[in-house]
N, C-alpha and C positions, 0 to 999 in steps of 0.2 A: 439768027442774031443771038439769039440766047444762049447756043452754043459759043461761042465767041465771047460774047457778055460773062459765061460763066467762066471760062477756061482763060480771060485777063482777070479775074477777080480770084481764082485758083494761083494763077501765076502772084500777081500782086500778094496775095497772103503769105506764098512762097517766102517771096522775096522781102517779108515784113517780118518774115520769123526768121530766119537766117540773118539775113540783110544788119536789120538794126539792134543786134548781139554783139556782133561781127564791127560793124561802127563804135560802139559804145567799148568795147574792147580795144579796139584800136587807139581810141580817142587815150583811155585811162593809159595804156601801155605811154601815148606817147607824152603825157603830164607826167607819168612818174620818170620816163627819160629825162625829161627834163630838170624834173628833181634833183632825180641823182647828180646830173653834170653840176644842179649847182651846190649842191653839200661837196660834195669833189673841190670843186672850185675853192669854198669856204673852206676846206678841210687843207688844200694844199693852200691857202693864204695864210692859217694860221703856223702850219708848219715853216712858211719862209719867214713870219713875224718871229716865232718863237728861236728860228737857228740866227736871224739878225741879231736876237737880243743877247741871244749867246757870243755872235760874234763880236759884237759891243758892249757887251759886260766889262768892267773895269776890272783890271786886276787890283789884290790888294796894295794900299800904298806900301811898294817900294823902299821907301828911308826907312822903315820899319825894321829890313834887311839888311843892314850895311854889314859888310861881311865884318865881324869883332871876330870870330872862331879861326883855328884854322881851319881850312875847307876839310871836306871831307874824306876827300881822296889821299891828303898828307895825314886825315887821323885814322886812317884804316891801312895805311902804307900800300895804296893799289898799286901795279906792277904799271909801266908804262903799256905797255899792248892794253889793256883792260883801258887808261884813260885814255886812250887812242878814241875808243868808243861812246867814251861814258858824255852823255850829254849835260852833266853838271862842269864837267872841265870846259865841254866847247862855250857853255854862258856862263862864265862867272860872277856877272851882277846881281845872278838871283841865285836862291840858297838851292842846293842840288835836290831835295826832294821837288820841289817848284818845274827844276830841268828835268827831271824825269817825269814829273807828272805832263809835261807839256808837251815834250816826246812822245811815250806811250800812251797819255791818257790813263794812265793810273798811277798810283802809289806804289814800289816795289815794299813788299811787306818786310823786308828789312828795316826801312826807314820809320817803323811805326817806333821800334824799339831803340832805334838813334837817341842821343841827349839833344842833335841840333834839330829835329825834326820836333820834338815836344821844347825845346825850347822856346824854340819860335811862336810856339802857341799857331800851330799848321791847321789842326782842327778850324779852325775861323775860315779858312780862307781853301779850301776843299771842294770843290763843285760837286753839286748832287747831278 
């Protein structure tokens, strides 16, 4: 009996130093899964909050623009093939730096040095 008594009490210690490391490891690994999924979660809710608010952003008011200039493709004498392309011709309601910002998503650095582009006072209304 004491061999038996001693060799589950052998075992048993075994299995207490292995065993609950091995548990306790587990356990952590799976609280910080769980973590992560929810900064994840929180990190991709604020990126859909933050691209809604981009896509709801107001543009600036409009009557601000009423075209008074001649456009800019009559003050630069563009070839017809070029305004074929130029997306300031395809929207004429807004001033052609506007069209090409909206287009490309940029400014062409042409238009920094335009009279209509600093006319307008464009700086104001320029997304960061």
């Amino acid at each position: 009996m004491d061999l038996l008594e001693s060799t589950l009490i052998i075992g048993g210690m075994f299995v207490l130093r292995l065993g609950v490391p091995v548990a306790i490891t587990l356990l952590i690994g799976y609280g910080l899964r769980r973590l992560d999924a929810k900064w994840q979660a929180e990190a991709q809710a604020r990126l859909e909050a933050e691209q809604a608010v981009r896509q709801k952003q107001v543009e600036p008011e409009l009557e601000f623009y009423q075209v008074i200039d001649p456009p800019c493709w009559v003050q630069k004498n563009c070839p017809e093939i070029l305004q074929a392309k130029c997306p300031a011709v395809q929207d004429r309601n807004i001033p052609c730096w506007m069209a090409w910002f909206r287009a490309e998503g940029t400014i062409p650095d042409r238009c920094y040095g335009c009279k209509l582009f600093s006319h307008r006072q464009a700086e104001k209304y320029i997304l960061n």
